[in-house]
C-alpha positions as CSV (number, residue, x, y, z in Angstrom):
1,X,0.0,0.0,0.0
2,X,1.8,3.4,-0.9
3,X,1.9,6.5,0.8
4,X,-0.6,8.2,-0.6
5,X,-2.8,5.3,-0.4
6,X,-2.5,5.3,3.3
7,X,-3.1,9.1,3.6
8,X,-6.1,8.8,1.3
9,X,-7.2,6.2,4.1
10,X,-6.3,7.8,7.0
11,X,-8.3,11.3,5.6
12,X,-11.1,9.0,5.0
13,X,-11.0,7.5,8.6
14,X,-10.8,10.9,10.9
15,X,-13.2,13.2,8.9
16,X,-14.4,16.7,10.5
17,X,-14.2,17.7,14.4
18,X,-13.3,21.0,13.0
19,X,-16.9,22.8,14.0
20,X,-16.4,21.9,17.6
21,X,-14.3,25.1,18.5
22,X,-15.8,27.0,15.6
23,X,-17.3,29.6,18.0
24,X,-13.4,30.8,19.3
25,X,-13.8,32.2,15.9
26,X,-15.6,35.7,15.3
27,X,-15.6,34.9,11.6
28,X,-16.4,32.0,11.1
29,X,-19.8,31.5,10.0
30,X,-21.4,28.1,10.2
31,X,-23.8,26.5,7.4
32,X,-26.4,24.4,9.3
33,X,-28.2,21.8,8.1
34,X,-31.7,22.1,7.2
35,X,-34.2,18.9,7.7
36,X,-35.5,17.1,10.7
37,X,-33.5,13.8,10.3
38,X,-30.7,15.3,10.0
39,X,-30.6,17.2,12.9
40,X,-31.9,14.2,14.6
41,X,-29.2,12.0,13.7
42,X,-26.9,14.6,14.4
43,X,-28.1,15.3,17.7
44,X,-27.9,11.4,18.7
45,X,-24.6,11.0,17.5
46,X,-23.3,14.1,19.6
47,X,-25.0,12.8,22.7
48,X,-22.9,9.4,21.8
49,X,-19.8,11.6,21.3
50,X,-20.0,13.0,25.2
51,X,-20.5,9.5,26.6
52,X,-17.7,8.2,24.9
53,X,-15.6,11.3,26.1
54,X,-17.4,10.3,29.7
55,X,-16.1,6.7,29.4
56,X,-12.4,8.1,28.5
57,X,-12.6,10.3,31.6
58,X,-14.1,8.0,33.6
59,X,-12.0,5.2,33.0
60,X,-9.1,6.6,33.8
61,X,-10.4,7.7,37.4
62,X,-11.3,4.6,37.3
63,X,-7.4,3.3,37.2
64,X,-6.2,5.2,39.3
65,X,-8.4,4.8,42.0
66,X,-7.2,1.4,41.6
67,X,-10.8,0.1,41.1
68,X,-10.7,-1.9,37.8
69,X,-10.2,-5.2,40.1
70,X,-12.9,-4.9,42.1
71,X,-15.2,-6.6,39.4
72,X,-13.4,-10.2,38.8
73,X,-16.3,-11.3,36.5
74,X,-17.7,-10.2,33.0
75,X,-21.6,-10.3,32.7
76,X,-22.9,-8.1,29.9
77,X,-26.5,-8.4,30.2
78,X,-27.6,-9.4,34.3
79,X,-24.0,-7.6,35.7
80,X,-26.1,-4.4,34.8
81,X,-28.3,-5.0,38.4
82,X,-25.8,-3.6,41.4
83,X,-25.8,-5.7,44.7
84,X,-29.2,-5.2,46.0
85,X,-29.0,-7.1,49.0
86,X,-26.3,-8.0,52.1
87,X,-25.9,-11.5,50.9
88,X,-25.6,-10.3,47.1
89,X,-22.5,-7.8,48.4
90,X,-21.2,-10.5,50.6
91,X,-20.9,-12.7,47.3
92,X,-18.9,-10.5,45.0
93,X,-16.9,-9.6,48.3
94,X,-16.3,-13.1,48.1
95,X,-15.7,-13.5,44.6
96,X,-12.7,-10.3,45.1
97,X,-11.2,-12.1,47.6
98,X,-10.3,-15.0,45.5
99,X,-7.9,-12.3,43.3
100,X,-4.4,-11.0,43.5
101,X,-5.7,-7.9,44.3
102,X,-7.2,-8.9,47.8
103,X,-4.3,-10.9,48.8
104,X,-2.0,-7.5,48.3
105,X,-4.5,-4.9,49.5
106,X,-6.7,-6.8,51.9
107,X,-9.3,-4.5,51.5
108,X,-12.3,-4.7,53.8
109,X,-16.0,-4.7,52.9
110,X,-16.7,-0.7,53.4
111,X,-13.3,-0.4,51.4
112,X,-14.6,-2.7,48.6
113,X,-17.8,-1.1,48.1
114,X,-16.1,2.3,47.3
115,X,-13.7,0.6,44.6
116,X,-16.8,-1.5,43.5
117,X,-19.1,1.4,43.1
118,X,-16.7,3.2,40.8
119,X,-15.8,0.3,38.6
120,X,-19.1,-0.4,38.5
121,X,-19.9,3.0,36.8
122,X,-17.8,2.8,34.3
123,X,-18.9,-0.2,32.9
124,X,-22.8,0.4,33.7
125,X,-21.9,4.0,31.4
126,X,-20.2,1.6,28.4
127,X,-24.0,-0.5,28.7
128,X,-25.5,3.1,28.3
129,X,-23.9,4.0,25.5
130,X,-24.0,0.5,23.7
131,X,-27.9,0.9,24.2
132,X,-28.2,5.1,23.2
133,X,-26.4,4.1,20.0
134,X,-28.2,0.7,19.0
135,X,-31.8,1.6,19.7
136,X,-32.0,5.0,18.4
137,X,-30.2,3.1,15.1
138,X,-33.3,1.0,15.1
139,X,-35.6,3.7,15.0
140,X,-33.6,5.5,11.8
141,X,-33.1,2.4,10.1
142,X,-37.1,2.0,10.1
143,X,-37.7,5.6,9.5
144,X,-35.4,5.4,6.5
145,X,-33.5,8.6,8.4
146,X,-30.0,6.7,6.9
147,X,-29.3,5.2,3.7
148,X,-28.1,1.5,3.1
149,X,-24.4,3.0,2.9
150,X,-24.9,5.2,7.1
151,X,-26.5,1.8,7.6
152,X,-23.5,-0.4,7.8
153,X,-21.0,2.2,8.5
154,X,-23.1,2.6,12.0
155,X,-23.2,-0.9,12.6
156,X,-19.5,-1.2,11.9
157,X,-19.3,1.4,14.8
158,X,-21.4,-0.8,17.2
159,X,-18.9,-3.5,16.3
160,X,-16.0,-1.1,17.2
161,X,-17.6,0.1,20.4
162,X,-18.2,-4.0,21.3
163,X,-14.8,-4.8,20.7
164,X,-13.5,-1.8,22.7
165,X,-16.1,-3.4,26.0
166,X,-14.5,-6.8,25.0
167,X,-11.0,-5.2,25.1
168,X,-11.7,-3.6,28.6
169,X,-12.3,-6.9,29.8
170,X,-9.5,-8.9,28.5
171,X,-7.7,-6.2,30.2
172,X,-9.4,-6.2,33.6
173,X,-8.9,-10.3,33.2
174,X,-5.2,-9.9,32.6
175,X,-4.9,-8.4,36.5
176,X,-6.9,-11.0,37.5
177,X,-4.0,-14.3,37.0
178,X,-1.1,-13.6,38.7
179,X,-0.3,-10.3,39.9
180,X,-2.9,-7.2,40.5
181,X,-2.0,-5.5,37.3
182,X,-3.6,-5.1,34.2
183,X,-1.6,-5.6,30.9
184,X,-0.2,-2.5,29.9
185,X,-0.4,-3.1,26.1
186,X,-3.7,-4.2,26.3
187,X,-4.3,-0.9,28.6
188,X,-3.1,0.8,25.5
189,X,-4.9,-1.0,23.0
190,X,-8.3,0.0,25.4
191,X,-7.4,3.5,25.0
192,X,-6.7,3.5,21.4
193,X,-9.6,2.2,20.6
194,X,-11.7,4.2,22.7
195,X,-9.7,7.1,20.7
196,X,-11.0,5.7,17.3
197,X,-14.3,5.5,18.6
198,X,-14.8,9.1,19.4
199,X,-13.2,10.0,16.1
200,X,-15.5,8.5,14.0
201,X,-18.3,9.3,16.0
202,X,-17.5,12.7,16.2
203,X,-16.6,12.7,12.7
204,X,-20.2,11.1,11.3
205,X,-22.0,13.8,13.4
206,X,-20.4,17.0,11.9
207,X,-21.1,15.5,8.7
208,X,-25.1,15.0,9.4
209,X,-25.0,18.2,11.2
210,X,-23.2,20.2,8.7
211,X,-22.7,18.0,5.6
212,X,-21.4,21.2,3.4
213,X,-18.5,22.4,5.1
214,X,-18.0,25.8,6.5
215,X,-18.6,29.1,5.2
216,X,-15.9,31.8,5.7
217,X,-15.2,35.1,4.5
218,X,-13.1,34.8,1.2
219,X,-9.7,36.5,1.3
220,X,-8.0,38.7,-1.2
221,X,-6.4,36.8,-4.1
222,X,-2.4,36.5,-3.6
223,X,-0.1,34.1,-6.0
224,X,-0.1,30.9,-4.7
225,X,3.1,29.2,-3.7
226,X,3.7,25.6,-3.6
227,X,4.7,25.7,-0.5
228,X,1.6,26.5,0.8
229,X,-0.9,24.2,-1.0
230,X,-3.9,22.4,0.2
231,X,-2.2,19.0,-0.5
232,X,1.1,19.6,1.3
233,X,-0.4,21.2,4.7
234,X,-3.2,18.2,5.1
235,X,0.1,15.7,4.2
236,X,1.5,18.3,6.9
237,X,-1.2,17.7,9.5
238,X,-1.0,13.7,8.5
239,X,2.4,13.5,10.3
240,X,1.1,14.8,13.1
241,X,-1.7,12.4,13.5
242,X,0.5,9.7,13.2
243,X,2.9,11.1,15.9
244,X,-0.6,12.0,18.5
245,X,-1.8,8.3,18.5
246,X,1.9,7.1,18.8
247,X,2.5,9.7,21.7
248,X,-1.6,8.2,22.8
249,X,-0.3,4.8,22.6
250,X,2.7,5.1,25.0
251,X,0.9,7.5,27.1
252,X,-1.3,4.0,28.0
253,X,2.2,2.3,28.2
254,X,3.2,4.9,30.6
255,X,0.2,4.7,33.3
256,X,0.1,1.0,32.5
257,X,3.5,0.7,33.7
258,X,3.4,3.7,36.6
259,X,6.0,5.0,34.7
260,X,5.1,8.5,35.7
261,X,6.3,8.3,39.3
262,X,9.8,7.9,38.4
263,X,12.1,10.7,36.6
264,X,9.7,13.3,38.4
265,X,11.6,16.2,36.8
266,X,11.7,17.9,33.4
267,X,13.1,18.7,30.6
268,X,16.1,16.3,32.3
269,X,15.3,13.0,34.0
270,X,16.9,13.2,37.2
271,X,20.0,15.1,35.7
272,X,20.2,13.1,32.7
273,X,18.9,13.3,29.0
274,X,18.4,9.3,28.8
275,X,17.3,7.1,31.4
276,X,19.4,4.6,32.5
277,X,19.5,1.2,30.6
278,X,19.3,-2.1,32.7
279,X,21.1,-4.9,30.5
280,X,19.3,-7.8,32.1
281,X,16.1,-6.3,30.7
282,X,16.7,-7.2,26.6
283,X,18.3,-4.9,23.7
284,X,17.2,-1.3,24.0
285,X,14.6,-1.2,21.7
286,X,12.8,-4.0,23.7
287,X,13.5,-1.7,26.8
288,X,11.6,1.4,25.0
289,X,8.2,-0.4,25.7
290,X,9.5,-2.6,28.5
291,X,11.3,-1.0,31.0
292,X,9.4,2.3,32.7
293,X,11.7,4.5,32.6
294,X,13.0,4.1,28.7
295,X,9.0,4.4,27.8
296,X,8.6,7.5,29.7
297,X,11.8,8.9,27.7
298,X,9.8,7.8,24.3
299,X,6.7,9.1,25.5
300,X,8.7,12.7,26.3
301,X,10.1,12.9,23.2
302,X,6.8,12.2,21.1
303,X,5.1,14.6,22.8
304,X,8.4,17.4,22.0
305,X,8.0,16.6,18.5
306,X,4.2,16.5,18.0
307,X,4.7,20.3,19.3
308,X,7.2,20.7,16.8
309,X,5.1,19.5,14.2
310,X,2.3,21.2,14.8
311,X,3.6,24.1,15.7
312,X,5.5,24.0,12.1
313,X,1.9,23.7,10.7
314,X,0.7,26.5,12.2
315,X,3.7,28.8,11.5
316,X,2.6,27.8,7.7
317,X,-0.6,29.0,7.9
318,X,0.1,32.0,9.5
319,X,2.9,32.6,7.2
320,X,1.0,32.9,4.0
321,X,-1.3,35.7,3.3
322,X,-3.9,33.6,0.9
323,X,-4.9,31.6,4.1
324,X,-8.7,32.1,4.6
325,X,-9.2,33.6,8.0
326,X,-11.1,30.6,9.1
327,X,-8.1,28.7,9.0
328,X,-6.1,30.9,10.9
329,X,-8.3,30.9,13.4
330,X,-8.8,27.2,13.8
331,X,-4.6,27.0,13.6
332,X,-4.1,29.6,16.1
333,X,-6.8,27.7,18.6
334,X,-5.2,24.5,17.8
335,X,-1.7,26.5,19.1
336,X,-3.7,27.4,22.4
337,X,-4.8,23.5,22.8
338,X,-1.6,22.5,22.0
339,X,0.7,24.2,24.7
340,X,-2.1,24.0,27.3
341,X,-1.9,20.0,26.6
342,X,1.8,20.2,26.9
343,X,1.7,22.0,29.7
344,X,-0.8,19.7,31.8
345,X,2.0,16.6,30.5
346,X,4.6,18.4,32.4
347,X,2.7,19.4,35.8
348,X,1.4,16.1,35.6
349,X,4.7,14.2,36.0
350,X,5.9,17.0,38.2
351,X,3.8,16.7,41.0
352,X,4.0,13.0,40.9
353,X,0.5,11.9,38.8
354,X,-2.1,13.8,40.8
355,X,-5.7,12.9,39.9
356,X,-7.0,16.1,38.7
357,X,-4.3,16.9,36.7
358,X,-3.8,13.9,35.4
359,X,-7.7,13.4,34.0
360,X,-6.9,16.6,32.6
361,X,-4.0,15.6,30.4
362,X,-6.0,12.7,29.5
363,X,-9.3,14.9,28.4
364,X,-7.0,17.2,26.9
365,X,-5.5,14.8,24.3
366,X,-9.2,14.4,23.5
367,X,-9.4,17.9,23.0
368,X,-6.3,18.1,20.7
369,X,-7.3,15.7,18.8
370,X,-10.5,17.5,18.2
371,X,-8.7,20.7,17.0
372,X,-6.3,19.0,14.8
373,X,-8.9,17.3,13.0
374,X,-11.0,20.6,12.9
375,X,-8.0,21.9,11.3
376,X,-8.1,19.0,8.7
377,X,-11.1,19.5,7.5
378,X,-11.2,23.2,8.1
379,X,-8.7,23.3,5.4
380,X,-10.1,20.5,3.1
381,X,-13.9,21.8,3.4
382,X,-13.5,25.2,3.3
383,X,-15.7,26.5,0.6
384,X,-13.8,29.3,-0.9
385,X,-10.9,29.6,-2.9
386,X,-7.5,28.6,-0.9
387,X,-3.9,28.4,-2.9
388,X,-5.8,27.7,-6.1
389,X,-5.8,24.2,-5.2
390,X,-9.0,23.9,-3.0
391,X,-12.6,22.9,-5.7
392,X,-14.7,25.7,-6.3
393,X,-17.7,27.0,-3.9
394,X,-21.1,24.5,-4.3
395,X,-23.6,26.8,-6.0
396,X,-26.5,24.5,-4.9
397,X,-25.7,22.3,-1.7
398,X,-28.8,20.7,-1.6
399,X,-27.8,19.1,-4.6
400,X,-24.7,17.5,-3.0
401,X,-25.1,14.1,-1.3
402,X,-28.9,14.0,-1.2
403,X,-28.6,16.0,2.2
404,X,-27.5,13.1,4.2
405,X,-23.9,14.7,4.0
406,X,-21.4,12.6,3.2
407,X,-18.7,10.7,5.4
C-alpha cells in the first residue's frame, strides 16, 4: 500500500471535528443543516460523542483509584443489576477475595464497596452508551432517516464500540491471574480504541450536522506558492496524527507501567537526557516499551516533536497571506490546545500523577485531537478559494449528497 494510499485512508478514517471550537472564531460563520433527520441523527450521534468522552474520563479515574479489580467477573446483560442485598454484596466480596488484588490490599467490605461502586460505573456507562447508539439506530433504520451505505458504517461502529467493551475486559482479566495489574499493552490498546471511537463518531456527526463544510469570508487573491498548497499542509497535519496516536499509545504504556512516578523532573530525567539502561532487561529497543523509565523517555520525546510538528503547521498557515481567516483561526486555537496539553504533561509528571491533573491531560488529548482534525477538514472543506488548489464554492448544496452529507 503506498503513501498516498495510506493518507487517502487515514483522511477517509478521521473526517471533521473541526466545527467543535468553531465559536473561538468571530468569523467564522457556520452553514447548518436544514431537515428534521438530520438534525436528529446529528443530535444522537453528539450525545454518543460526550459519553464516549465520559467513558475516557471516567476510566481513567477509574485506574487510578485502583478500582478496575474490584469486578473479577464479565456479565454483559444481568451484571447491569448492582448488589441489592447483604448477601448479594457479601458474594462479589467473596468472589474479590479469591484475586491478587485482595491478597495485596486486603481490602475490607466498606473499602470494597467504594472501589466496587466506581468500577461499576464505568462499565454500567459503556452499557448506556451501547444501548443510546443501537436503539436510536433502530428507529432511523425504520424511518429510513440513513441510507443502506450510514446503515453499515453505523453498525461497523457498534462493532467497534463492542470490541472496545471486549477489550476492557480482557484487560481487567489480565490483572486477575497472577499479579494485581492489568496488561499494559492491552491498557493501551483500550485506550486507542476508545480514541477511534470518538473520532468517528465525532466525525459522522459533523457531517449529518453540517454536511457542506463551512462558510468563511473569502480572502484577497495572492499568488499561490507551492509551498503553501492544500495538499502539502493536510500531508502536513498527516504526520502529526501519526505522531498523536503514537504519543496516545505510550501514554497507555506509561500509566500502565506507573511510569510517571519515576524521573519526576523535566526537561532532564533526574539530571540526565536518557534514562538509564538495565542490560538484564533485553536490547534497548525492547527496553523502549518494557522498561518504565525508557517508555517515559519515548513518551517525552513524542510529545516534544508533535509540538514541533504542529507548531510547524501552524507557523505555515500564518505565514501565508492567501490563508482564509477561518483557517487561521482554527490553527491559532489548535496553538492554544496545543501548549495547554503540553503543559498539563509536564505538571502532571511533576507533581508525581495527581488525579485532577492527570484526567486533565488525559481529556485534553481528546481535545487536541478535536482541533487538529478541525484543522483537517477546516482546510479540506472550506468553501472558498484557498492556494488555487481547493474545488470551487457548491452553488446549490442541496444538490450535494442527497442532504444526508457525506462521510
Amino acid at each position: 500500500m503506498t503513501a498516498i494510499a495510506w493518507g487517502r485512508a487515514l483522511e477517509r478514517l478521521w473526517e471533521t471535528m473541526y466545527v467543535m471550537f468553531a465559536v473561538l472564531s468571530p468569523r467564522v460563520a457556520l452553514s447548518y443543516v436544514d431537515g428534521r433527520s438530520c438534525r436528529f441523527v446529528a443530535m444522537w450521534l453528539l450525545a454518543c460523542c460526550f459519553l464516549v468522552a465520559c467513558m475516557v474520563v471516567l476510566g481513567g479515574y477509574t485506574r487510578l483509584s485502583g478500582s478496575g479489580l474490584s469486578m473479577p467477573s464479565w456479565q454483559p446483560i444481568m451484571g447491569i443489576l448492582p448488589p441489592l442485598s447483604a448477601d448479594d454484596w457479601l458474594a462479589h466480596y467473596r468472589a474479590y477475595q479469591a484475586t491478587p488484588e485482595y491478597r495485596l490490599m486486603m481490602s475490607d467490605l466498606a473499602s470494597f464497596k467504594v472501589i466496587f461502586w466506581i468500577e461499576y460505573s464505568h462499565r454500567l456507562l459503556g452499557r448506556v452508551l451501547g444501548l443510546v447508539f443501537f436503539l436510536p439506530l433502530l428507529f432511523f433504520a425504520w424511518q429510513r432517516y440513513v441510507t443502506r451505505e450510514w446503515l453499515v458504517l453505523f453498525s461497523v461502529l457498534f462493532i467497534l464500540g463492542a470490541l472496545q467493551g471486549l477489550m476492557g475486559w480482557l484487560m481487567v482479566y489480565s490483572g486477575l491471574v497472577d499479579e494485581p495489574q492489568v496488561s499494559p499493552y492491552r491498557l493501551a490498546a483500550h485506550l486507542f480504541l476508545a480514541f477511534l471511537l470518538y473520532g468517528l463518531l465525532f466525525s459522522a456527526m459533523l457531517r449529518w450536522m453540517f454536511p457542506h463544510g463551512i462558510q468563511g469570508e473569502p480572502t484577497p487573491s495572492y499568488p499561490p506558492h507551492p509551498y503553501y498548497t492544500r495538499d502539502t499542509l493536510l500531508t502536513h497535519i498527516y504526520v502529526a496524527f501519526v505522531l498523536f496516536a503514537v504519543t496516545v499509545i505510550f501514554g497507555a504504556l506509561v500509566a500502565g507501567n506507573h511510569a510517571g512516578l519515576i524521573y519526576n523532573t523535566y526537561p532532564l530525567m533526574d539530571g540526565s537526557l536518557l534514562p538509564p539502561l538495565d542490560d538484564g532487561r533485553g536490547a534497548w529497543y525492547q527496553q523502549m516499551v518494557t522498561v518504565p523509565g525508557p517508555i517515559q523517555w519515548v513518551h517525552r520525546l513524542l510529545s516534544f516533536l508533535t509540538v514541533l510538528v504542529l507548531f510547524a503547521l501552524v507557523y505555515r498557515i500564518e505565514k501565508n497571506r492567501s490563508t482564509p481567516p477561518v483557517i487561521v483561526w482554527s490553527a491559532r486555537s489548535l496553538f492554544l490546545v496545543l501548549i495547554s496539553q503540553f503543559s498539563l504533561g509536564i505538571a502532571t509528571l511533576l507533581y508525581g500523577v495527581p488525579t485532577l491533573l492527570a484526567l486533565s491531560h488525559q481529556f485534553g488529548a481528546l481535545l487536541l485531537l478535536s482541533m487538529m482534525v478541525w484543522l483537517m477538514f477546516a482546510i479540506k472543506d472550506y468553501q472558498h478559494s484557498f492556494l488555487a488548489s481547493l474545488p470551487p464554492p457548491i452553488d446549490n448544496p442541496a444538490q450535494e449528497s442527497s442532504s444526508t452529507g457525506r462521510f
